[in-house]
Biopython code that builds the backbone (N, CA, C, O; Angstrom):
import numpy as np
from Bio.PDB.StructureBuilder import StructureBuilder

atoms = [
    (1, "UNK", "N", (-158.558, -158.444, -93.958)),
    (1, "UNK", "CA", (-159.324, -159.244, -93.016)),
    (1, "UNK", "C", (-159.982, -160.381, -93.797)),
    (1, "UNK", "O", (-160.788, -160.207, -94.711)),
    (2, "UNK", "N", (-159.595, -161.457, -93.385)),
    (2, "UNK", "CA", (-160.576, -162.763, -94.168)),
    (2, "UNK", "C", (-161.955, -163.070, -93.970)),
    (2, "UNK", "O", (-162.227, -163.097, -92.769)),
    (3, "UNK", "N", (-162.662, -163.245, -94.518)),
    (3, "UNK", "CA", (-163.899, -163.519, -94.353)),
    (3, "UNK", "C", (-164.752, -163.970, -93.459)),
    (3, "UNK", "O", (-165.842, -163.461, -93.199)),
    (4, "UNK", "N", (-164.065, -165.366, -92.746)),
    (4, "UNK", "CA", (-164.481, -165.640, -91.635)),
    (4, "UNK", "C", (-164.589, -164.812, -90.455)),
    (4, "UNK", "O", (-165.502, -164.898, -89.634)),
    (5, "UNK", "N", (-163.667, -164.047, -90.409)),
    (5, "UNK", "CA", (-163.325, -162.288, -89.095)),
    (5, "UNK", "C", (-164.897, -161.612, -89.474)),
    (5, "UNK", "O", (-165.888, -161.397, -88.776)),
    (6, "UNK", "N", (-164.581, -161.387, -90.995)),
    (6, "UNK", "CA", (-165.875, -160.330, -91.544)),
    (6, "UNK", "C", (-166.631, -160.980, -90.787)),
    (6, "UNK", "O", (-166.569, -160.525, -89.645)),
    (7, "UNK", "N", (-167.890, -162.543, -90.962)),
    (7, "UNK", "CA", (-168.418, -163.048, -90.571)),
    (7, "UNK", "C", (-168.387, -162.617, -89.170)),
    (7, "UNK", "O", (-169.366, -161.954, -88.828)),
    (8, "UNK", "N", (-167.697, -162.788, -88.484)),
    (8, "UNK", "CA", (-167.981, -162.978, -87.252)),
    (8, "UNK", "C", (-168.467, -161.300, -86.730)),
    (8, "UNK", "O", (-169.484, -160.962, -86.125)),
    (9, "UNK", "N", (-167.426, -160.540, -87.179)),
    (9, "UNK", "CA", (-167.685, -158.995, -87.179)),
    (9, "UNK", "C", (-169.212, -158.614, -86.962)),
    (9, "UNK", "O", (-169.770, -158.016, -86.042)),
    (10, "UNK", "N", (-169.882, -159.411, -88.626)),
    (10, "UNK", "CA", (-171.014, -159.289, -89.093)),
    (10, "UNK", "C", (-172.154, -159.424, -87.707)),
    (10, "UNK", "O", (-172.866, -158.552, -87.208)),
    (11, "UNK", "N", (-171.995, -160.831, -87.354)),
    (11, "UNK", "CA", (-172.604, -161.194, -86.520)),
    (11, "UNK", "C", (-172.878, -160.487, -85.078)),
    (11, "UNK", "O", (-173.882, -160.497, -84.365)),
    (12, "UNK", "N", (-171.635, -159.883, -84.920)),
    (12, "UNK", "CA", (-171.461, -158.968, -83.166)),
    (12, "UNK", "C", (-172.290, -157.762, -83.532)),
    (12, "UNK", "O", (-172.993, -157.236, -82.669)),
    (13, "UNK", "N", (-172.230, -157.126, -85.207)),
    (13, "UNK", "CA", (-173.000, -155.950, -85.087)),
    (13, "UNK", "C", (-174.723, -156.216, -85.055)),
    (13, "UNK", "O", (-175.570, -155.574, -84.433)),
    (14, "UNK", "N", (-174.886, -157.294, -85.877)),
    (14, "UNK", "CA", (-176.177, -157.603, -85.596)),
    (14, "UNK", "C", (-176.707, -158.072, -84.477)),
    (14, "UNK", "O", (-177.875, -157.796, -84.201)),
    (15, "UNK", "N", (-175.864, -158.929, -83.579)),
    (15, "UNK", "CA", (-176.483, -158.810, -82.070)),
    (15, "UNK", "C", (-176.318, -157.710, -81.553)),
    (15, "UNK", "O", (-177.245, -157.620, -80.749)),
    (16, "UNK", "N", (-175.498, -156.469, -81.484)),
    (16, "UNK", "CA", (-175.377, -155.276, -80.914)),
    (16, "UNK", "C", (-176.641, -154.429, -81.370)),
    (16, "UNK", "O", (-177.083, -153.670, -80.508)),
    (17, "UNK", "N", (-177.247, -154.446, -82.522)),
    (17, "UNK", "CA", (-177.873, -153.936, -82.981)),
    (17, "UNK", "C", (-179.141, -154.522, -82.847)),
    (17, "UNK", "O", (-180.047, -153.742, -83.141)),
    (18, "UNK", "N", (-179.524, -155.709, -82.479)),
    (18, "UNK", "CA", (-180.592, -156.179, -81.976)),
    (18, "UNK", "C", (-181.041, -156.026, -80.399)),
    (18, "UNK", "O", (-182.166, -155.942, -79.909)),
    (19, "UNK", "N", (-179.645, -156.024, -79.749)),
    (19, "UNK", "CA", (-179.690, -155.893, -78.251)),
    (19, "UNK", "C", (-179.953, -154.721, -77.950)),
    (19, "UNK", "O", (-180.640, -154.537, -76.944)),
    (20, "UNK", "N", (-179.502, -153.621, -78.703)),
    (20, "UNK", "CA", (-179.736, -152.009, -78.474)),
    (20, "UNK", "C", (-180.623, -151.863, -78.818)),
    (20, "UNK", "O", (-181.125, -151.181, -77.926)),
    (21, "UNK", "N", (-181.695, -152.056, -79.903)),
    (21, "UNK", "CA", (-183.068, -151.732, -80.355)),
    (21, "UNK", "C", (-183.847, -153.073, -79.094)),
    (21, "UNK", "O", (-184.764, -152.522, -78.484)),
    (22, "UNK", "N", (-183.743, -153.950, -78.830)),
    (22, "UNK", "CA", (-184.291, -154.175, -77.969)),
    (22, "UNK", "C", (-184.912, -153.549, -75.963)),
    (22, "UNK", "O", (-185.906, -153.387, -75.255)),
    (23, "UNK", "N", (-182.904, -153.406, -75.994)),
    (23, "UNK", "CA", (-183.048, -152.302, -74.469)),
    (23, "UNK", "C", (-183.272, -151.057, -75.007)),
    (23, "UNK", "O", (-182.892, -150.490, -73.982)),
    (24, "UNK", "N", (-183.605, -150.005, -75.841)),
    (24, "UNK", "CA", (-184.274, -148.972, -76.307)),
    (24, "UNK", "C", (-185.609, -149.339, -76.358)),
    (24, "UNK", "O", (-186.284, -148.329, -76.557)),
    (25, "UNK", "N", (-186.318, -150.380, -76.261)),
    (25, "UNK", "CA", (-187.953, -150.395, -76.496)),
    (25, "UNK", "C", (-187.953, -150.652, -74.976)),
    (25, "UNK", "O", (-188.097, -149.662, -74.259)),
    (26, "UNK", "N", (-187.808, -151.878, -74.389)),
    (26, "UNK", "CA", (-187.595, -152.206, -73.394)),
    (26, "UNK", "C", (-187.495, -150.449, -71.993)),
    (26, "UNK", "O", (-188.356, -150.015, -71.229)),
    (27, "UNK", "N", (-186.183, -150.008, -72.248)),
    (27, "UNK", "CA", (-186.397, -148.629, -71.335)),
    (27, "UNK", "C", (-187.511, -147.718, -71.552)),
    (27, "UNK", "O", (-187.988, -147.264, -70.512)),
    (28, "UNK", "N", (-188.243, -147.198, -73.042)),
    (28, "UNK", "CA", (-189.132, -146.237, -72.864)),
    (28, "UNK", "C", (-189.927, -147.408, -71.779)),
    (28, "UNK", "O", (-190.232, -146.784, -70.763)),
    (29, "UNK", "N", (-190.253, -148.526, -71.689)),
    (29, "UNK", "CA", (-191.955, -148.802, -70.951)),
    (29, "UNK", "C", (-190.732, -148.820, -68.950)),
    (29, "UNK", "O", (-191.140, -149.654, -68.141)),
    (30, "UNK", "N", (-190.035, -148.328, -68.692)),
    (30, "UNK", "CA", (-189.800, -148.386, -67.659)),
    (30, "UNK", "C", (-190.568, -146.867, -66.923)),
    (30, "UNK", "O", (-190.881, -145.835, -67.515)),
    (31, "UNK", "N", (-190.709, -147.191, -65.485)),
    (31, "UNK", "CA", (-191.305, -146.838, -64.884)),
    (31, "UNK", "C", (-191.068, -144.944, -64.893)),
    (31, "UNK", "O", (-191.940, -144.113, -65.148)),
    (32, "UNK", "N", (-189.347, -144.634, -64.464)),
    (32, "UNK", "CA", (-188.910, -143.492, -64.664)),
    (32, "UNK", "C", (-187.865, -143.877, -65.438)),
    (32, "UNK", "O", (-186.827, -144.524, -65.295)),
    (33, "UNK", "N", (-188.744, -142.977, -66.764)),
    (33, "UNK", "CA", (-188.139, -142.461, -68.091)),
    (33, "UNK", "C", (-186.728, -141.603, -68.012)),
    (33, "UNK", "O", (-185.840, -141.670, -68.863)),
    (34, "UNK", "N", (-186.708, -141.077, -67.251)),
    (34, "UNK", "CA", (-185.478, -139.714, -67.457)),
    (34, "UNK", "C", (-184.707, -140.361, -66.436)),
    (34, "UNK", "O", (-183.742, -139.666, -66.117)),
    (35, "UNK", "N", (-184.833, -142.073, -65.443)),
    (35, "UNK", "CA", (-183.471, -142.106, -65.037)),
    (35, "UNK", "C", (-182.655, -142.711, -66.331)),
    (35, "UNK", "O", (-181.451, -142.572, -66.543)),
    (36, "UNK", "N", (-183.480, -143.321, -67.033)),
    (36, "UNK", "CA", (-182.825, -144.225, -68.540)),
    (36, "UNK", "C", (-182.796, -143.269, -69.579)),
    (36, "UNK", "O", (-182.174, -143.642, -70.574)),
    (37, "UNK", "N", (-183.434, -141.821, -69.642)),
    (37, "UNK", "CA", (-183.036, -141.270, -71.009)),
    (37, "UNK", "C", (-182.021, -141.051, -71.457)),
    (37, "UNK", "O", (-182.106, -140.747, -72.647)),
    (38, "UNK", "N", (-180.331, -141.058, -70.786)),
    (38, "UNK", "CA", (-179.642, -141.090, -72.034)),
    (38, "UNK", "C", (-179.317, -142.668, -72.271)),
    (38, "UNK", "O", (-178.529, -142.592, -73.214)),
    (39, "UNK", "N", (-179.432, -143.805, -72.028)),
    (39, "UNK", "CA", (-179.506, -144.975, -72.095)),
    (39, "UNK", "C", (-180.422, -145.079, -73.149)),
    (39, "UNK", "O", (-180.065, -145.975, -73.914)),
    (40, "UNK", "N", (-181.435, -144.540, -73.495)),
    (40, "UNK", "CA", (-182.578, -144.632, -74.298)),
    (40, "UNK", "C", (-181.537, -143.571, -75.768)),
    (40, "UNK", "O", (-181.467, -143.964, -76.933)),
    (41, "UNK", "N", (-181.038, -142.583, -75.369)),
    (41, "UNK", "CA", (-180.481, -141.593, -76.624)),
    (41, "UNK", "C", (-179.434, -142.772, -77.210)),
    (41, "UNK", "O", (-179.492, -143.223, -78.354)),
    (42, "UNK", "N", (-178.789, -143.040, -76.527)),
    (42, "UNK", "CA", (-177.385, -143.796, -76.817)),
    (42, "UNK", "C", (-177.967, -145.421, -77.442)),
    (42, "UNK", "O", (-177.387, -146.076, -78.309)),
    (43, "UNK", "N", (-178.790, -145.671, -76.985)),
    (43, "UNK", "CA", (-179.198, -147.430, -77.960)),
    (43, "UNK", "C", (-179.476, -147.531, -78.666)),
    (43, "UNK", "O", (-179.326, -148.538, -79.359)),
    (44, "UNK", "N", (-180.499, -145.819, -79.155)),
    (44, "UNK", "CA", (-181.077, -145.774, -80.708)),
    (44, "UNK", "C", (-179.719, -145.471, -81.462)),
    (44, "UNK", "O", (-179.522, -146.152, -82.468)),
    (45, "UNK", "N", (-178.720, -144.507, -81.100)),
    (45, "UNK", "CA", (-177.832, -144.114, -81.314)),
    (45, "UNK", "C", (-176.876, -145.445, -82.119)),
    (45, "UNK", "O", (-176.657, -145.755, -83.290)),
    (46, "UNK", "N", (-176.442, -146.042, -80.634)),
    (46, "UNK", "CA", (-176.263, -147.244, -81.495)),
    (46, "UNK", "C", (-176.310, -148.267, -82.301)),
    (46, "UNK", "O", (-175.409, -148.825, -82.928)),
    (47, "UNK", "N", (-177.875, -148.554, -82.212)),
    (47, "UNK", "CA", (-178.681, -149.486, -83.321)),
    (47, "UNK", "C", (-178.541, -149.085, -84.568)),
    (47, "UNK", "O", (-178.611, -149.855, -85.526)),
    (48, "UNK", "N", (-178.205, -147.088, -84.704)),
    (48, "UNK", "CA", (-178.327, -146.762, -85.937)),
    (48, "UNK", "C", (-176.928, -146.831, -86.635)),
    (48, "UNK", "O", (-176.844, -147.025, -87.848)),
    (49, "UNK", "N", (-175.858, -146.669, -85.851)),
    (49, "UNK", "CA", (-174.677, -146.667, -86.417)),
    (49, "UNK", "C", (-174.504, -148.349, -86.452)),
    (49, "UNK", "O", (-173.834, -148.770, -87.395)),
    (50, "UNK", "N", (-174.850, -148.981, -85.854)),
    (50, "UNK", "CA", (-174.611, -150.851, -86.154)),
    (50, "UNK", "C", (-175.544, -150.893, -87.379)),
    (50, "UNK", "O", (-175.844, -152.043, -87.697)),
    (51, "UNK", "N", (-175.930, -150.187, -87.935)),
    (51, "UNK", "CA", (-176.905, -150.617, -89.436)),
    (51, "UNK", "C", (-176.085, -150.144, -90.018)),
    (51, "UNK", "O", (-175.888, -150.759, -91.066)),
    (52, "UNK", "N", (-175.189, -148.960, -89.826)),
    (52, "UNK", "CA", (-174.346, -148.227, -91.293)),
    (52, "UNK", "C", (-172.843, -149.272, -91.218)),
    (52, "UNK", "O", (-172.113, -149.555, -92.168)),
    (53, "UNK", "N", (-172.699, -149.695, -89.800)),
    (53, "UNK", "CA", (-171.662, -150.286, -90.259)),
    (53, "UNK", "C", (-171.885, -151.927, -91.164)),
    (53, "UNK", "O", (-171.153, -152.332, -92.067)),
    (54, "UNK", "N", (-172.972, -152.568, -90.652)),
    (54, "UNK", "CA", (-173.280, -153.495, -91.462)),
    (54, "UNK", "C", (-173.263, -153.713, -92.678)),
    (54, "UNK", "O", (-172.726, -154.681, -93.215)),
    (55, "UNK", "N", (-174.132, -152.407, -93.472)),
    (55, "UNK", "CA", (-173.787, -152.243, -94.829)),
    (55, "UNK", "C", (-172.773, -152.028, -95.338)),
    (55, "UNK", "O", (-172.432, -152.377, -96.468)),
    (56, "UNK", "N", (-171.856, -151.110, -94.157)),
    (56, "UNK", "CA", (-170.716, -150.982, -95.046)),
    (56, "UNK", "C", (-169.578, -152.251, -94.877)),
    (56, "UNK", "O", (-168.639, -152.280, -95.673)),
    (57, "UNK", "N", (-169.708, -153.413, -93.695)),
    (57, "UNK", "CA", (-169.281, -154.415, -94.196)),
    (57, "UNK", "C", (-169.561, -155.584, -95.640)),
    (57, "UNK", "O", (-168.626, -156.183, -96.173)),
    (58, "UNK", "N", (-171.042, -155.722, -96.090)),
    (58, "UNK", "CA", (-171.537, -156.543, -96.662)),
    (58, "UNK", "C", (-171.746, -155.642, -97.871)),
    (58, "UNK", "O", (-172.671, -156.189, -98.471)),
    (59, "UNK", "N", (-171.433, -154.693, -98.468)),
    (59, "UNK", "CA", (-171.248, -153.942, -99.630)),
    (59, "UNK", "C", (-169.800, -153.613, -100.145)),
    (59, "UNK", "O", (-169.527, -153.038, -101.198)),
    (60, "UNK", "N", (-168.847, -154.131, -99.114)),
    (60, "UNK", "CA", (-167.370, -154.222, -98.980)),
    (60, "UNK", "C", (-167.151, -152.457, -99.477)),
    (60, "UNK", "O", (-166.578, -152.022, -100.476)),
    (61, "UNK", "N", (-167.714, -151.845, -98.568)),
    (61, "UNK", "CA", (-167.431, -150.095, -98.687)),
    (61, "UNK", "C", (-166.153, -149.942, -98.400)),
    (61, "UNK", "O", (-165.525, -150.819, -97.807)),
    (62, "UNK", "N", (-165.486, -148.526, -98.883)),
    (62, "UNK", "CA", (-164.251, -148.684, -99.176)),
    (62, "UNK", "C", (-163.941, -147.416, -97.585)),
    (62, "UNK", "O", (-162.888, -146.824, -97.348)),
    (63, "UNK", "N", (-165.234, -147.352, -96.775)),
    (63, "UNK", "CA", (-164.987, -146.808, -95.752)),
    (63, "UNK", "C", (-165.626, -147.275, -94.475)),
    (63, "UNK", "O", (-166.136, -146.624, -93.563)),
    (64, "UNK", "N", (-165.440, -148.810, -94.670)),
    (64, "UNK", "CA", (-165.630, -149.857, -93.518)),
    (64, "UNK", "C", (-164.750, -149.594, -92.426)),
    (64, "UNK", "O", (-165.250, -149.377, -91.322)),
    (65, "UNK", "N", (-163.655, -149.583, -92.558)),
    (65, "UNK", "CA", (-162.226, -149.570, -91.340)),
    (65, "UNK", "C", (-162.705, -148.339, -91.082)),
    (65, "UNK", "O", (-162.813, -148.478, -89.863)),
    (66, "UNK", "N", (-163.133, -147.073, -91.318)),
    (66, "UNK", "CA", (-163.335, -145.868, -90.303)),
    (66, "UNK", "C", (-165.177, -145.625, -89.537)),
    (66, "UNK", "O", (-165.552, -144.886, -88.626)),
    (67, "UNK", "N", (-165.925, -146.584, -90.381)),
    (67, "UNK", "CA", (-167.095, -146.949, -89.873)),
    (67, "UNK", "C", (-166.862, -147.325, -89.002)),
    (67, "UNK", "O", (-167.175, -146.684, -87.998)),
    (68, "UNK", "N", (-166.162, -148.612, -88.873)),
    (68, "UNK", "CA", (-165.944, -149.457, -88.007)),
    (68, "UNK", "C", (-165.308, -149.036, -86.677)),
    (68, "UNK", "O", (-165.333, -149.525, -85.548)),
    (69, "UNK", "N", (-164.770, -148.030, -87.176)),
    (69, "UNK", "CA", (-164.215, -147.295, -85.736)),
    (69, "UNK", "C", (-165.113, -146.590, -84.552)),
    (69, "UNK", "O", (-165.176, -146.655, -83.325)),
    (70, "UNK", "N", (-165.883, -145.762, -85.791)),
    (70, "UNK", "CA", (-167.124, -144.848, -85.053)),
    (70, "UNK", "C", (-167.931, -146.056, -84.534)),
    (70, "UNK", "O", (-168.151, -145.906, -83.332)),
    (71, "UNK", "N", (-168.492, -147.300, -85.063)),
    (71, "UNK", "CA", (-169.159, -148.201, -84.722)),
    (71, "UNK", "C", (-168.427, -148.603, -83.017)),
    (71, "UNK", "O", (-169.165, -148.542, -82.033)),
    (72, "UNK", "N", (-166.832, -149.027, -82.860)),
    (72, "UNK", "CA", (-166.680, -149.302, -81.641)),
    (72, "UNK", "C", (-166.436, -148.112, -80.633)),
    (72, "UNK", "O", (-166.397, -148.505, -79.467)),
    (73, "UNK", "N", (-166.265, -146.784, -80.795)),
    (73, "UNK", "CA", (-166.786, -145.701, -79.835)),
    (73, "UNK", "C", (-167.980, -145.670, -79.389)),
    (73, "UNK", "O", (-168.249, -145.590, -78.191)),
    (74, "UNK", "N", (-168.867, -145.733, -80.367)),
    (74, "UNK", "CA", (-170.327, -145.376, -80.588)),
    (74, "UNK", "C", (-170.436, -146.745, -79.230)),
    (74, "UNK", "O", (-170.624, -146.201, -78.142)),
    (75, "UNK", "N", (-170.384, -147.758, -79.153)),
    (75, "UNK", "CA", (-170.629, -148.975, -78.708)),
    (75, "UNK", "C", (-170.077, -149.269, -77.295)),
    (75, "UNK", "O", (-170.636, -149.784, -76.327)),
    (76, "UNK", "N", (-168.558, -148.696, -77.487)),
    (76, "UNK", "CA", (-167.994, -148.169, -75.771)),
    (76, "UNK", "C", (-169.035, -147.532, -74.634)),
    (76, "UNK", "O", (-169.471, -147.832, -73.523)),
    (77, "UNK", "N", (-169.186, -146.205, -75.855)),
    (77, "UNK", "CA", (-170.226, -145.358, -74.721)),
    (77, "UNK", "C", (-171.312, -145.716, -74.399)),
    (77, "UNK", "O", (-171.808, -145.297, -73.353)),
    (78, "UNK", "N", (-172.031, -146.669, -75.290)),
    (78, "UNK", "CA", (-173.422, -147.226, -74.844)),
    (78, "UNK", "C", (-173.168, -148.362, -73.262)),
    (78, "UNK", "O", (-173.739, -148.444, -72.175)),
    (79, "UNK", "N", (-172.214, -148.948, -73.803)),
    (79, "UNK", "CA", (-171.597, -149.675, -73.446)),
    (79, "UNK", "C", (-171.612, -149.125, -71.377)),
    (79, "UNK", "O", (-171.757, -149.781, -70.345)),
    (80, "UNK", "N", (-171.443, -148.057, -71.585)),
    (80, "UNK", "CA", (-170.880, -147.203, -70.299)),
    (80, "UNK", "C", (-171.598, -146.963, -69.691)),
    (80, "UNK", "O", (-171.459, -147.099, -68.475)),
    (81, "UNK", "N", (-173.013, -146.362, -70.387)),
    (81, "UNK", "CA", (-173.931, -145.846, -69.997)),
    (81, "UNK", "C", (-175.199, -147.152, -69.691)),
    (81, "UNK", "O", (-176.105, -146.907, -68.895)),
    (82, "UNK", "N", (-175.131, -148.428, -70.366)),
    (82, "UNK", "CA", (-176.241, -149.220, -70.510)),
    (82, "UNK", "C", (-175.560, -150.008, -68.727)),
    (82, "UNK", "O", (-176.345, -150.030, -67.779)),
    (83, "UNK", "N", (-174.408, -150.450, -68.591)),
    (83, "UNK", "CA", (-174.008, -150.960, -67.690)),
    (83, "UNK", "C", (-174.242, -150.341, -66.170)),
    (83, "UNK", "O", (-174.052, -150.964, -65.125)),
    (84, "UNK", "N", (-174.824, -148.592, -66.322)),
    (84, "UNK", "CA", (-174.973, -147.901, -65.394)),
    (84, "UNK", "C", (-176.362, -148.592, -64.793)),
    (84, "UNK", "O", (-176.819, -148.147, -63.741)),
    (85, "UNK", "N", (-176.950, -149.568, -65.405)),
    (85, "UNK", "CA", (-178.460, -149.631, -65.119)),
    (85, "UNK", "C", (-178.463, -150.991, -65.034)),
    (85, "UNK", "O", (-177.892, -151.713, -65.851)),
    (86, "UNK", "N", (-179.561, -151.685, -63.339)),
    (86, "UNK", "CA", (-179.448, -152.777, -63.427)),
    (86, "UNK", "C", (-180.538, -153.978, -64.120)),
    (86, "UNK", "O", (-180.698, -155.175, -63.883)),
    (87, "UNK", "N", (-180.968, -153.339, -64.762)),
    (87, "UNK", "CA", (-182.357, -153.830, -65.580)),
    (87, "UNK", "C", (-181.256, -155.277, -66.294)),
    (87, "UNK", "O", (-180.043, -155.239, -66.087)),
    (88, "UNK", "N", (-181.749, -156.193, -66.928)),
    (88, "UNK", "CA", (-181.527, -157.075, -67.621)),
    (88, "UNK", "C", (-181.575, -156.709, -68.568)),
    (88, "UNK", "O", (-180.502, -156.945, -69.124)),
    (89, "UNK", "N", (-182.609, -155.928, -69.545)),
    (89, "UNK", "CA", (-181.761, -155.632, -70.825)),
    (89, "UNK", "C", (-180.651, -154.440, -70.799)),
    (89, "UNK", "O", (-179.996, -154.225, -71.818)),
    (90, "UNK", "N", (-180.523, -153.947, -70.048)),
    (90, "UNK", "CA", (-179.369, -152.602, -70.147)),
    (90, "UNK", "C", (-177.951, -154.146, -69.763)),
    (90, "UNK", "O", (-177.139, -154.523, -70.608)),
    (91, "UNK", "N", (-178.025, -154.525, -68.823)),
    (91, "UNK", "CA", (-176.894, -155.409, -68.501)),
    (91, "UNK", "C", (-176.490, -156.272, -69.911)),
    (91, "UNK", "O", (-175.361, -156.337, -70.397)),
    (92, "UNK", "N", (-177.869, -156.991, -70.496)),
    (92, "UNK", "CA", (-177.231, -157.327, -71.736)),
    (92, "UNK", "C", (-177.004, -156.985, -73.435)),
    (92, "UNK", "O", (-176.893, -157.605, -74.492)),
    (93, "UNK", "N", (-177.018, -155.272, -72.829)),
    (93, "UNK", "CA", (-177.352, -154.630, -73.895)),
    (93, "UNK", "C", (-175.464, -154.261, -74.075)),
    (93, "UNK", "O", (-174.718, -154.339, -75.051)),
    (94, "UNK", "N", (-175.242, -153.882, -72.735)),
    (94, "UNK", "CA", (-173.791, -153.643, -72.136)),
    (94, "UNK", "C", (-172.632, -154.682, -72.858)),
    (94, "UNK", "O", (-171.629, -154.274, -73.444)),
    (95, "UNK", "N", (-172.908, -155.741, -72.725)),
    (95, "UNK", "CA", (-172.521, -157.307, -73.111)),
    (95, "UNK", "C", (-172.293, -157.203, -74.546)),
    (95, "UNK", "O", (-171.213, -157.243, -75.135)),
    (96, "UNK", "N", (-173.424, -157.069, -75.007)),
    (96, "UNK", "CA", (-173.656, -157.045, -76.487)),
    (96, "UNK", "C", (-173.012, -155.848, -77.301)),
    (96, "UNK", "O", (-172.929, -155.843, -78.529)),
    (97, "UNK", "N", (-172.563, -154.829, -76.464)),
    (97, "UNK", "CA", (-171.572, -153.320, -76.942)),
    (97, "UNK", "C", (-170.699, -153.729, -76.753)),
    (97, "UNK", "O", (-170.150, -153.812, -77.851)),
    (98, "UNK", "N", (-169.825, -154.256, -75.741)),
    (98, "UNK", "CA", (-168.506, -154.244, -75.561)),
    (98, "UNK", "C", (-167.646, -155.599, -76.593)),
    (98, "UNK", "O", (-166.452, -155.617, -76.893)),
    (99, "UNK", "N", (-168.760, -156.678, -76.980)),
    (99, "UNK", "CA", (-168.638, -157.841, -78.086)),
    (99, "UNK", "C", (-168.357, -156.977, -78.913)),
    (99, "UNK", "O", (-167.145, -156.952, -79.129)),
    (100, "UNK", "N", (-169.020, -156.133, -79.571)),
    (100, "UNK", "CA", (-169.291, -155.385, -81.044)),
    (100, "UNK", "C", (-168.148, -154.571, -80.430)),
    (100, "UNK", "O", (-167.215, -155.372, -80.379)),
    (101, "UNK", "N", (-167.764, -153.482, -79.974)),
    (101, "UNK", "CA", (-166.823, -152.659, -79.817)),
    (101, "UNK", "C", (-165.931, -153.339, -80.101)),
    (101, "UNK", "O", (-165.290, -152.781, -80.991)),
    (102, "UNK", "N", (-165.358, -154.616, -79.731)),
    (102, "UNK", "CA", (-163.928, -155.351, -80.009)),
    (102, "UNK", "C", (-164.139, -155.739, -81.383)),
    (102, "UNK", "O", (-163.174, -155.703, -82.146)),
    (103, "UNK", "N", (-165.405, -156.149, -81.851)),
    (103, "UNK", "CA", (-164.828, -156.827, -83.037)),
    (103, "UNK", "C", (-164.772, -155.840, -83.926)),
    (103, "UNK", "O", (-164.067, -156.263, -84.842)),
    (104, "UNK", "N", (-165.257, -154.357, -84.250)),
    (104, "UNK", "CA", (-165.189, -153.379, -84.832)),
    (104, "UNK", "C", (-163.451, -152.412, -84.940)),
    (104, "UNK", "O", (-162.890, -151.690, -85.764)),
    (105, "UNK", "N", (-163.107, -153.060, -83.348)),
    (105, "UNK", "CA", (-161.881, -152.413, -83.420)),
    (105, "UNK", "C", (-160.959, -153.062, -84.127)),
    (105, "UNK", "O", (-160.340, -152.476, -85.015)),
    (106, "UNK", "N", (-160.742, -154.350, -83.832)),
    (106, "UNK", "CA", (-160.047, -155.549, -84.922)),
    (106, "UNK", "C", (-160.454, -155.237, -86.497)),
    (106, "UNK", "O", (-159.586, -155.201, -87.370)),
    (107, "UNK", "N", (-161.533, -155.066, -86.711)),
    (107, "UNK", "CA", (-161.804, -154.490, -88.302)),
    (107, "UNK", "C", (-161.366, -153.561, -88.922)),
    (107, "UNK", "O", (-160.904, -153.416, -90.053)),
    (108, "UNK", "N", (-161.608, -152.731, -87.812)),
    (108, "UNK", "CA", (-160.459, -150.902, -88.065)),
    (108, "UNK", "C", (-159.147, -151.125, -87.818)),
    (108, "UNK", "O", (-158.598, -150.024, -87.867)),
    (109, "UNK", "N", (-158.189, -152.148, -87.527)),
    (109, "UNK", "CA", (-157.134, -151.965, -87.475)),
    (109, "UNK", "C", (-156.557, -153.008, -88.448)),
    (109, "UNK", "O", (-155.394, -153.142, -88.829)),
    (110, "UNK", "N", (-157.691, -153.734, -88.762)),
    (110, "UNK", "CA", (-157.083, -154.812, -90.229)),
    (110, "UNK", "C", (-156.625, -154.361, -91.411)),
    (110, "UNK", "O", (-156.263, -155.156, -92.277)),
]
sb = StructureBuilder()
sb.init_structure("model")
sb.init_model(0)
sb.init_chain("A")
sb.init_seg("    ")
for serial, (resi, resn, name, xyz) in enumerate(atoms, 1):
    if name == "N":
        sb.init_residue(resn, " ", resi, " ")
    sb.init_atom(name, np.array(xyz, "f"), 0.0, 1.0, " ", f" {name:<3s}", serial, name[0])
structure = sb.get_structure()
């Protein structure tokens, strides 16, 4: 994968990972908690696996392509679950998973 891909890669996990730690703060202050709690399990979820894959792009880990995989599952399902909800950050939290899911999958198959 050339650099510029990496780059861009780079970039989808850090908005994925900003958008998910954002709609994760964002859902605890909603009104009812337990209609968003697994929306709330799944963003931390994801924020945390978009940090391992980051490093393991920008440390050029020699287990990026299978990070990168768990990174676009991990990102599907948020993906599934954030879109279930019509709040504005779940909608563009949704947006921001399914970006990162593609470019993670292109990484894992480079």
């Amino acid at each position: 994968m050339d650099r510029e891909s990496i780059e861009e890669t780079i970039s989808a996990i850090i908005d994925c990972m900003r958008t998910s730690n954002h709609c994760f703060s964002k859902s605890l202050q909603e009104e009812d908690v337990l209609m968003v709690k697994e929306c709330i399990r799944l963003t931390r979820e994801c924020a945390d696996v978009c940090a391992l894959a980051l490093n393991a792009l920008e440390t050029d880990s020699a287990f990026a392509k299978p990070i990168g995989a768990l990174c676009a599952q991990v990102c599907d399902t948020c993906a599934v679950e954030c879109g279930r909800h019509q709040m504005d950050h779940c909608q563009q939290c949704a947006e921001a998973c399914l970006r990162c899911a593609e470019a993670c999958r292109n990484l894992a198959a480079a």
